[in-house]
C-alpha positions in Angstrom: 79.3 99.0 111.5 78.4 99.8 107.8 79.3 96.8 105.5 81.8 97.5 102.7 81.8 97.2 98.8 83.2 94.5 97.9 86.8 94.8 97.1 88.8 92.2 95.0 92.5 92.4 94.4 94.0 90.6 91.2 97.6 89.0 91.1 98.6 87.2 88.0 102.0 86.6 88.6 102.6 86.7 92.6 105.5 85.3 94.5 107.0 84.4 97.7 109.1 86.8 98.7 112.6 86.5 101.0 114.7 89.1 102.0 117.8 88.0 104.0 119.9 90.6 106.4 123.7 90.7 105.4 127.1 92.6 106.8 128.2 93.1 103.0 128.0 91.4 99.8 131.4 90.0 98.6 132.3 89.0 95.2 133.2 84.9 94.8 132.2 84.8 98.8 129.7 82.4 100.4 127.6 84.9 102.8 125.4 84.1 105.7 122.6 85.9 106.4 122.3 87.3 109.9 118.4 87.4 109.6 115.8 86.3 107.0 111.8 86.9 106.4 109.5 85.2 104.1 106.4 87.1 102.9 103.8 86.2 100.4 104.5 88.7 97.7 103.2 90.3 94.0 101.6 93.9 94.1 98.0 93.1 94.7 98.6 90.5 97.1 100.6 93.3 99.1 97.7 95.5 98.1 95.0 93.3 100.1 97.8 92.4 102.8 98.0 96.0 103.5 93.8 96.2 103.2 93.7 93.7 106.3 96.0 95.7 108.5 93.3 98.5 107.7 90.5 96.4 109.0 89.0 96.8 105.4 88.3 93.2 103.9 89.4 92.0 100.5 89.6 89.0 98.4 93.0 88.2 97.7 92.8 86.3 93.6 95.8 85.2 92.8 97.6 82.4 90.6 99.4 79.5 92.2 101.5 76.9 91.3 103.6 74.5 92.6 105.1 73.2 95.9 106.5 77.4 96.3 102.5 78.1 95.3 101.3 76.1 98.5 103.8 78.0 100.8 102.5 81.3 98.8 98.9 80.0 100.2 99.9 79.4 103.9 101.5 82.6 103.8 98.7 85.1 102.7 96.0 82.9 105.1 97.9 84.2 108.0 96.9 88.2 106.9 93.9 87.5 104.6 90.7 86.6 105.3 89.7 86.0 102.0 92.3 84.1 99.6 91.2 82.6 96.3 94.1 80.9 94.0 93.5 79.4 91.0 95.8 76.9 90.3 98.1 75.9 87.3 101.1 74.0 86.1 104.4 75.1 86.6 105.9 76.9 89.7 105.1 80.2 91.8 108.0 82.4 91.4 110.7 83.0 94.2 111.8 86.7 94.6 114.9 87.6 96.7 115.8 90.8 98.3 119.3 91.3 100.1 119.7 94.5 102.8 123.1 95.1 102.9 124.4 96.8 106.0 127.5 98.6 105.2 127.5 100.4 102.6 123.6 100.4 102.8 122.4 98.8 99.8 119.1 97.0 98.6 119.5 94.8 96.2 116.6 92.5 94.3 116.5 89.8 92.1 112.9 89.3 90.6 112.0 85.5 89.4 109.9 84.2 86.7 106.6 82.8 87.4 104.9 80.0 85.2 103.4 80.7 81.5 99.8 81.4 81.4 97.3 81.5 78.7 93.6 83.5 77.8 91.6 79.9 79.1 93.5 80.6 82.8 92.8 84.7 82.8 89.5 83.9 81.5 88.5 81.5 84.6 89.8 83.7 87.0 87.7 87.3 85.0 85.2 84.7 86.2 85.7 84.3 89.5 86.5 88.5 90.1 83.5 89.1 88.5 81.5 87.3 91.2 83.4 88.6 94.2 83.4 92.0 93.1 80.2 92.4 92.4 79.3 96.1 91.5 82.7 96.8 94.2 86.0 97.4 93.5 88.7 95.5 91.5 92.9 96.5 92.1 94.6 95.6 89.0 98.3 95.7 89.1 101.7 94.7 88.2 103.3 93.6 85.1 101.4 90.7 82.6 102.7 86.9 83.1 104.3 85.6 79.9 102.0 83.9 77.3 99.1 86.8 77.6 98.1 89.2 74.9 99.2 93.2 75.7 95.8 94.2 75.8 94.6 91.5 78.9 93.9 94.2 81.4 92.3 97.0 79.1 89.9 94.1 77.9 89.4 92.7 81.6 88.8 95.8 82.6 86.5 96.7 80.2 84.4 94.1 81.0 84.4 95.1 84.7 83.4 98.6 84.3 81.0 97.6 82.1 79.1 95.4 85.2 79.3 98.5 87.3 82.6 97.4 88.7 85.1 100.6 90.4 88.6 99.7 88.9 92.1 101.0 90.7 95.0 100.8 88.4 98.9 100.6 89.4 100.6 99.8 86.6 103.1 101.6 83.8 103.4 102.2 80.0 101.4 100.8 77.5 99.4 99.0 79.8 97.8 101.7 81.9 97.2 103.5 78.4 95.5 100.6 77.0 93.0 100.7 80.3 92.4 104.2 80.2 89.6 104.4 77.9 87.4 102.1 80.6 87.6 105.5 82.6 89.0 103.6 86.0 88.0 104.5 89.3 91.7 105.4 90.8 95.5 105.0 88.8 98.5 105.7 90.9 101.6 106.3 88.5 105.0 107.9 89.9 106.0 111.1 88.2 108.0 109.0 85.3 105.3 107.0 84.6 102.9 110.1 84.0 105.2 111.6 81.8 105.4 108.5 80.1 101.8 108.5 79.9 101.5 112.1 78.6 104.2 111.7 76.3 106.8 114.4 77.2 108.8 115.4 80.8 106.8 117.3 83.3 109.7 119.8 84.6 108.2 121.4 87.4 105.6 120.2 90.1 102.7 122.7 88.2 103.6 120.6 85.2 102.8 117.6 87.5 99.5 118.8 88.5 98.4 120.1 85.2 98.9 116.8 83.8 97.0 115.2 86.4 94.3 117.2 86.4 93.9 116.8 82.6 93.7 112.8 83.0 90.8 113.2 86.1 89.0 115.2 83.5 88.6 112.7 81.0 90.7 108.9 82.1 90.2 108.6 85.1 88.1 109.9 88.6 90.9 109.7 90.2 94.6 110.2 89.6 97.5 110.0 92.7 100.9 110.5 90.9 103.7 109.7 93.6 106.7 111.7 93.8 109.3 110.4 96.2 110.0 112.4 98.8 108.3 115.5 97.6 105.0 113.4 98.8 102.3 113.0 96.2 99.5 115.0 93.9 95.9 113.4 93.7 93.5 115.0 91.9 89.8 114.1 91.7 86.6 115.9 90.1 87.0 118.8 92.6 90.4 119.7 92.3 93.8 118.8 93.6 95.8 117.8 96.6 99.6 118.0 97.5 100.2 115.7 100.1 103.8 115.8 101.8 104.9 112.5 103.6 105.5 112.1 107.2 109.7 112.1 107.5 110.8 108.4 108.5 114.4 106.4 108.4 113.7 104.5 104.7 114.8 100.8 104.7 113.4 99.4 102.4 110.7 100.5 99.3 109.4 96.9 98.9 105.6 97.4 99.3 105.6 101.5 99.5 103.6 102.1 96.6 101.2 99.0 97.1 100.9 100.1 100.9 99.9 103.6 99.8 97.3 102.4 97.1 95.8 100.6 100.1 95.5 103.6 102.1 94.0 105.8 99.1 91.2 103.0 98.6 90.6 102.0 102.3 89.4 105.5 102.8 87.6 106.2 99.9 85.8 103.2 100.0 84.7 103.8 104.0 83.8 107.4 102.2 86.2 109.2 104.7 87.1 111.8 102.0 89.8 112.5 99.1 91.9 114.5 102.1 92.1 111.7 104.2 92.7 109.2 101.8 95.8 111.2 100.4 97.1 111.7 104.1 96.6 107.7 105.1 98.3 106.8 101.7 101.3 108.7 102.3 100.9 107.3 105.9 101.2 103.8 104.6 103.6 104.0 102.5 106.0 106.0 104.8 105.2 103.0 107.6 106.3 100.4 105.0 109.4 102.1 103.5 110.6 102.0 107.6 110.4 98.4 107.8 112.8 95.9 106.7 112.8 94.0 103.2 109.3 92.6 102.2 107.5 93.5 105.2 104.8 96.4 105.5 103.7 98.5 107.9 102.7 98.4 111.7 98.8 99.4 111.5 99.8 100.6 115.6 101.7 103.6 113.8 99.1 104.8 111.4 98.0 106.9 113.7 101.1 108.4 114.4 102.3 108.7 110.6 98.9 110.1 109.8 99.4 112.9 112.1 102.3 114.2 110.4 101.2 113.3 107.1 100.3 116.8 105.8 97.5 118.2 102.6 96.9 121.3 101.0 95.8 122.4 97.7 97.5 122.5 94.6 
């Protein structure tokens, strides 16, 4: 078997994540749960969650606090090989999703996680650093309070500037601010692209045109998800419209984090930028078919990848 490039995944602000089962959500009304799930939780945690399921290792860095920190910990050991907190004061953030039966309904409530400062991010820069080596690094997700704006564009600076491959999955000025370290691989949705261009992209050639013009000069890689009309990805040769494999949605917890894991598990393995876009869209239709926080069954990647389908843009 040929060994891997490192890959590190970063999570500054994770969580534990419970999603309870309910008939219907009543106003002033105690409800019980007819099921419940708890799930270590926070995009790049999901990111090297979904890695694992893959077979491709990663080293899950992540913040921790807390007595809902140590449960965080337990959690991820179970699907990681390779977790690495760094601990602080304070407490790990709780998120909550409810799956309401009838009407169908999803609803989340997103906690807040404990105040951090430059000394914390700086000791764990250190400690990705010396995973990654000259691998890959997954930033994503929103800051923590009490860092500066520009905390990944200068973290990432510094990584590309060791040789490092950075993948991006995060929104507004903060993707922006990164951009300029040329990343490896960013994954916005269609709003956040037109957020990132500055204007609305009407039509799916707008899409393209738009992405194409960022893997010319910001990026080698740009996959801009679009729902159910699949996803674009374009890359130094072109680009690629991907259409997702049909499933029942119920929940689109993990999705996007599921089908930046696909994307990097094959391009990393050097399977090709077709197959990557057709396992992405694999993963994340296998996650958006299970229930609340939990991803997808690597037994149907197979399956989804079949009916995953590419062509050129």
């Amino acid at each position: 078997m040929v060994e891997l490039p490192p890959i590190v995944t970063l999570t500054l602000n994770p969580s534990v994540d419970v999603t309870y089962d309910i008939a219907t959500l009543v106003d002033d009304r105690k409800i019980h749960a007819e099921a419940y799930r708890y799930d270590p939780g926070g995009n790049g945690i999901n990111v090297a969650r979904a890695l694992a399921r893959l077979r491709v290792p990663a080293h899950a860095c992540f913040i921790a606090a807390g007595e809902v920190g140590r449960l965080l910990q337990r959690l991820l050991r179970r699907e990681v090989d390779h977790a690495h907190a760094l601990w602080v004061d304070g407490e790990t953030r709780i998120n909550v999703t409810l799956e309401q039966h009838a009407p169908p309904a999803q609803y989340e409530v997103i906690g807040a996680g404990p105040q951090l400062d430059a000394a914390v991010l700086q000791r764990m820069a250190k400690r990705v650093e010396r995973l990654a080596g000259r691998g890959y690094v997954v930033l994503t997700g929103s800051l923590p309070p009490g860092l500066a704006d520009d905390a990944y564009a200068r973290l990432a600076a510094t990584l590309v500037a060791r040789g490092v491959r950075v993948v991006l999955d995060m929104q507004g000025d903060a993707l922006r601010a990164v951009l300029p370290t040329r990343p490896f691989l960013i994954k916005p949705n269609r709003y956040e692209l037109e957020q990132l261009v500055g204007h609305p992209l009407a039509s799916l050639d707008d899409v393209r045109d738009a992405a194409r013009a960022l893997a010319a000069g910001a990026a080698t890689h740009v996959c801009v998800s679009l729902g159910a009309d699949g996803a674009l990805l374009a890359y130094p040769g072109g680009v690629l419209r991907g259409r997702a494999p049909v499933v029942a949605v119920r929940s689109s917890v993990g999705a996007g984090d599921s089908m930046l894991a696909g994307l990097l598990a094959a391009l990393v393995r050097g399977d090709g930028v077709e197959h990557a876009l057709r396992l992405g869209l694999a993963c994340g239709s296998g996650t958006a078919a299970q229930p609340g926080t939990e991803l997808f069954d690597p037994n149907a990647v197979e399956a989804l990848l079949a009916r995953a389908t590419v062509d050129a843009a």
